[in-house]
VOMI-269665 format. One record per atom (N, C-alpha, C, O): residue in one letter; z, y, x. Coordinates in steps of 0.001 Angstrom, whole numbers, plus 500000, padded with zeros to 6 digits. Layout:
! residues N
AZYX
...
END
This chain:
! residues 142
X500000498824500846
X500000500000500000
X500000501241500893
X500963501377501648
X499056502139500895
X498768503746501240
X500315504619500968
X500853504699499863
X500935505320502438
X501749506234501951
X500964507335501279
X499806507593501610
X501788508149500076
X501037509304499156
X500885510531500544
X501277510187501659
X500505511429500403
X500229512791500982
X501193513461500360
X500972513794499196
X502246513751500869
X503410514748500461
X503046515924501236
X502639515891502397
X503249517172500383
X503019518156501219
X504133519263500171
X504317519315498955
X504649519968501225
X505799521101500761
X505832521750499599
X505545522916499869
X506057521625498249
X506040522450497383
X506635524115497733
X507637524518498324
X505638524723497145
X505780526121497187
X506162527113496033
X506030526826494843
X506648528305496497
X507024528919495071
X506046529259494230
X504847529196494500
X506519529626493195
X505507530134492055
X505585531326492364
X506653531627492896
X504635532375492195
X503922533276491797
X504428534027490785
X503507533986489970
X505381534754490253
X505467535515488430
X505010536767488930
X505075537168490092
X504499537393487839
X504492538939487688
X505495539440488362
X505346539991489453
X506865539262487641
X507972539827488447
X508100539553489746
X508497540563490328
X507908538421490650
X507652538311491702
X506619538537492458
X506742538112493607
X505578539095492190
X504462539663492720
X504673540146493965
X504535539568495043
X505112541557493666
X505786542828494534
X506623541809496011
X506339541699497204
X507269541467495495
X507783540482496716
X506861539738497826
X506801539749499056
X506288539195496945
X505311538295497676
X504093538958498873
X503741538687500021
X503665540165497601
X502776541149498297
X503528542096499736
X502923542443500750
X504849542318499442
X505247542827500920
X505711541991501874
X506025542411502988
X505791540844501562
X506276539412502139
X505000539213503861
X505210539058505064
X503688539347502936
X502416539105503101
X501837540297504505
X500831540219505210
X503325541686504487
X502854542074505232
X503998542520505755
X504065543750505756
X505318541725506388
X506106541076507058
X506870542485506574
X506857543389507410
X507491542734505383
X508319543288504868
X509139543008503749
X508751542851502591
X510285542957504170
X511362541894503153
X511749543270502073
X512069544321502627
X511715543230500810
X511764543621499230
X512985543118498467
X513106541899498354
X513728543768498034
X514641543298497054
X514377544601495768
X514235545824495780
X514415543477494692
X514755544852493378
X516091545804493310
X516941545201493965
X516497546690492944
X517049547309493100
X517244548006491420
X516210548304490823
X518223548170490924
X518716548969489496
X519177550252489456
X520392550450489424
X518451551095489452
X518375552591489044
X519263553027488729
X519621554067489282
X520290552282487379
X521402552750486981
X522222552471487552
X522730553385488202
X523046550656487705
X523809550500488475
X523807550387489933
X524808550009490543
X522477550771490630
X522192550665491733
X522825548838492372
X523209548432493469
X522702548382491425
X522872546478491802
X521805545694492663
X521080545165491821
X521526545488493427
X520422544694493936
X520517543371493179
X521408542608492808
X519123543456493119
X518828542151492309
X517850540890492937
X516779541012493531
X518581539661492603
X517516538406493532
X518535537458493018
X519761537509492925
X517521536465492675
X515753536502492425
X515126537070491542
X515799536780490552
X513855538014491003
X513388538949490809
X513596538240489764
X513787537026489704
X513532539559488329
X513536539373487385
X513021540625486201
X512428541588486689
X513194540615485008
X512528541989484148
X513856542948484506
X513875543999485148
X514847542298483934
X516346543088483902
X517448543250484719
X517938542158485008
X517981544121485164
X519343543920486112
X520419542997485166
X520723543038483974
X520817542188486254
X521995541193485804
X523307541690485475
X524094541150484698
X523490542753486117
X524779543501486268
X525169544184484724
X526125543939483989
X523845545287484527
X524186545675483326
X523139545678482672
X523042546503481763
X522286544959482880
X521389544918481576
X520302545938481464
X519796545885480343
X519813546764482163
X518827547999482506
X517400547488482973
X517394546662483886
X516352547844482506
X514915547661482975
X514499548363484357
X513568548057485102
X515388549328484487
X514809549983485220
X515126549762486676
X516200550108487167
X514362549299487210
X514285548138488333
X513240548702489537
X512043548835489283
X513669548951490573
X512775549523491871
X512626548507492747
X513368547538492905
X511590548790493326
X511565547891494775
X511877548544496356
X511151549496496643
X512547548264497052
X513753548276497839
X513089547860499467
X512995546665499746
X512831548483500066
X512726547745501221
X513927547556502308
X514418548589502763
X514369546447502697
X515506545824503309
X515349545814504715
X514198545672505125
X516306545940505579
X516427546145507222
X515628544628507810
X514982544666508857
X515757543406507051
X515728541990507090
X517098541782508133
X517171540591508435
X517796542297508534
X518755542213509527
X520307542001508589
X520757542707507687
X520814540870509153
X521895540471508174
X522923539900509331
X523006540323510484
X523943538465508528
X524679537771509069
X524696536584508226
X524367536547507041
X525199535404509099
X525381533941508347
X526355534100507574
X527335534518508191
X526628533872505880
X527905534054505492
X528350532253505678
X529460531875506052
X527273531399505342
X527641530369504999
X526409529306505364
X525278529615504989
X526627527966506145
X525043526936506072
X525604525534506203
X526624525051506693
X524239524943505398
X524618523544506623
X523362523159506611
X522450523728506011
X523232521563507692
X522636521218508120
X521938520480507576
X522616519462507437
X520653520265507015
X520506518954506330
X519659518161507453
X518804518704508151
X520068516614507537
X519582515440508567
X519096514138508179
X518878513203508949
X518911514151506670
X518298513125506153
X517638513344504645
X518218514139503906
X516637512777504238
X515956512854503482
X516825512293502074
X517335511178501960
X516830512996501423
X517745512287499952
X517052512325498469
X517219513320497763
X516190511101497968
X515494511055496971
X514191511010497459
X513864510924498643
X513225511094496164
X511876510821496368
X511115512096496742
X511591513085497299
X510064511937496408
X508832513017496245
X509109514469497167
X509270514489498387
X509116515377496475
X509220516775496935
X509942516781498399
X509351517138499417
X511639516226498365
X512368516083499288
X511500515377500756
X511919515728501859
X510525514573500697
X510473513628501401
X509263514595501876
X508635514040502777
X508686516010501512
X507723516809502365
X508682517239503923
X508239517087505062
X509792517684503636
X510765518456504383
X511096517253505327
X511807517619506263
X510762515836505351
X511401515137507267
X510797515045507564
X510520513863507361
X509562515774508447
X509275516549509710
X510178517582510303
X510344517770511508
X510770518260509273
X511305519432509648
X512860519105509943
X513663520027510078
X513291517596510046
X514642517311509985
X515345517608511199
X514411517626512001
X516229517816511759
X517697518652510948
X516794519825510932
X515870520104511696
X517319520533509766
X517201522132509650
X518016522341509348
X518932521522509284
X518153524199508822
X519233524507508568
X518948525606507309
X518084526455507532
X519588525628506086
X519537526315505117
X520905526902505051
X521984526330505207
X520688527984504824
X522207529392505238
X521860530458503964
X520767530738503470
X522985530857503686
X523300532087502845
X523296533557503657
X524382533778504192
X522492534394503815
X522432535272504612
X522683536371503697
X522177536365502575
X523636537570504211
X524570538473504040
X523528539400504809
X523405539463506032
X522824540082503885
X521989541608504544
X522412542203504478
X523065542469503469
X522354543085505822
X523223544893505990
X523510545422504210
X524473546021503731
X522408544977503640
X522390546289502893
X523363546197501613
X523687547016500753
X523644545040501820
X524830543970500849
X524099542810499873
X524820541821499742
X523568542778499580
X522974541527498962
X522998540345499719
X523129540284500942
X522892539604499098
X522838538214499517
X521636536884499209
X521568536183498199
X521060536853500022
X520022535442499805
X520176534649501010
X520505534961502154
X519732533107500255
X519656532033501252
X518038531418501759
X517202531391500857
X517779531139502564
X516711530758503497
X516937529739504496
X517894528979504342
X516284529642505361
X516409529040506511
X517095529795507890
X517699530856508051
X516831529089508464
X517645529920509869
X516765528828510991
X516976527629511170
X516037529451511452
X514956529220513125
X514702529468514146
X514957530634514450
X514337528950514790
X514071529595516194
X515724529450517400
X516175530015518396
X516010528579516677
X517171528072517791
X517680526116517497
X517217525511516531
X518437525581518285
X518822524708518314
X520124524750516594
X520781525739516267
X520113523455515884
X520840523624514687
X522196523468515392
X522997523092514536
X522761523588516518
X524230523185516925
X524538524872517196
X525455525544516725
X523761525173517852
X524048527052517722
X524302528108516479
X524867529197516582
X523666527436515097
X523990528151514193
X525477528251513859
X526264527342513594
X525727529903513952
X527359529880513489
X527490530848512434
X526767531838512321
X528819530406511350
X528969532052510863
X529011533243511204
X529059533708512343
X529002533524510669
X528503534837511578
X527940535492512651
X528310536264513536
X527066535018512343
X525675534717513436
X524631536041513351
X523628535793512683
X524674537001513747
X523692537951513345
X522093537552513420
X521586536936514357
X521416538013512281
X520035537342512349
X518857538542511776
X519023539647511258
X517918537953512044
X516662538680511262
X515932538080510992
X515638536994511491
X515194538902509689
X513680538132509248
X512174537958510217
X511575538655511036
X511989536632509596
X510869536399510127
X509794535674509137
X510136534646508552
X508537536200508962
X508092535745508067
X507035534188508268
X506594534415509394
X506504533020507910
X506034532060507933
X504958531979507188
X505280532199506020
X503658531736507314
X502641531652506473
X502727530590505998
X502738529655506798
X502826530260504475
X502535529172504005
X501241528155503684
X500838527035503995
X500808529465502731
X499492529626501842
X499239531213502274
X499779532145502869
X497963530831501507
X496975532303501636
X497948533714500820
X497499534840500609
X499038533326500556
X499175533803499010
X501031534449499074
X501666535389498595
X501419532693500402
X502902532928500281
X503216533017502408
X502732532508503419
X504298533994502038
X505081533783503500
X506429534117503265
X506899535161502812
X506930533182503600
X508521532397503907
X509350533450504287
X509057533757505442
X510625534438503667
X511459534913504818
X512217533674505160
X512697532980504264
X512386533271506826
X513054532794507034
X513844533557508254
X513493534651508695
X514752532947508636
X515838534120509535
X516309533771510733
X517015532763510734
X516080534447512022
X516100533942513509
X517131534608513820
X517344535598513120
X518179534285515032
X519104534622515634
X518806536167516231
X517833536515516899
X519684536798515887
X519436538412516766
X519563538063518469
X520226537077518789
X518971538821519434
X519960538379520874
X520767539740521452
X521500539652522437
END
């Protein structure tokens, strides 16, 4: 029996995520931002979560943060989708704490996974996926 061709599922595309994607594309990290409560917002959406307001900006971010939180993943767990990602085994998926206060999680690259620490100062780096998508993922500051 033929192994299948697994290959990395990628994000979707929304309207609301457009804007993201499009400054993504030209290695500039975007967060929404709320007019009223000035809340940063992620993952993109019509409305602020905080209080409920449309009125929603786009934000350009330092990409420069810190590790709040990661771990390591070193084995493949389940079928399909999961089983694109062991090539890439150990990696490391982290909660990153941007200057600007928000918070998103990504990857963390461009070093050995025994070096990643909390509080690890880092920056964005973007990854071509597709024609369409690029990855923030986040490298060690030096």
């Amino acid at each position: 029996m033929a192994e299948a061709d697994f290959t990395k599922p990628l994000p979707q595309i929304t309207s609301e995520a457009q804007p993201f994607w499009d400054a993504a594309a030209k290695q500039q990290l975007v967060m929404q931002r709320c007019q009223d409560c000035h809340a940063y917002i992620w993952t993109p959406r019509p409305a602020c979560f905080e209080c409920g307001s449309e009125r929603l900006e786009w934000t350009q971010l330092s990409g420069k943060g810190e590790i709040y939180s990661f771990t390591v993943i070193r084995q493949v767990v389940g079928r399909a989708a999961s089983q694109a990602f062991e090539k890439d085994i150990p990696y490391v998926i982290a909660w990153i704490d941007l200057e600007e206060g928000p918070r998103m999680i990504s990857n963390v690259i461009g070093c050995p996974v025994e070096d990643v620490k909390i509080g690890m100062k880092v920056s964005v780096e973007f990854e071509q996926q597709s024609a369409e998508i690029w990855l923030p993922k986040f490298t060690p500051l030096q």
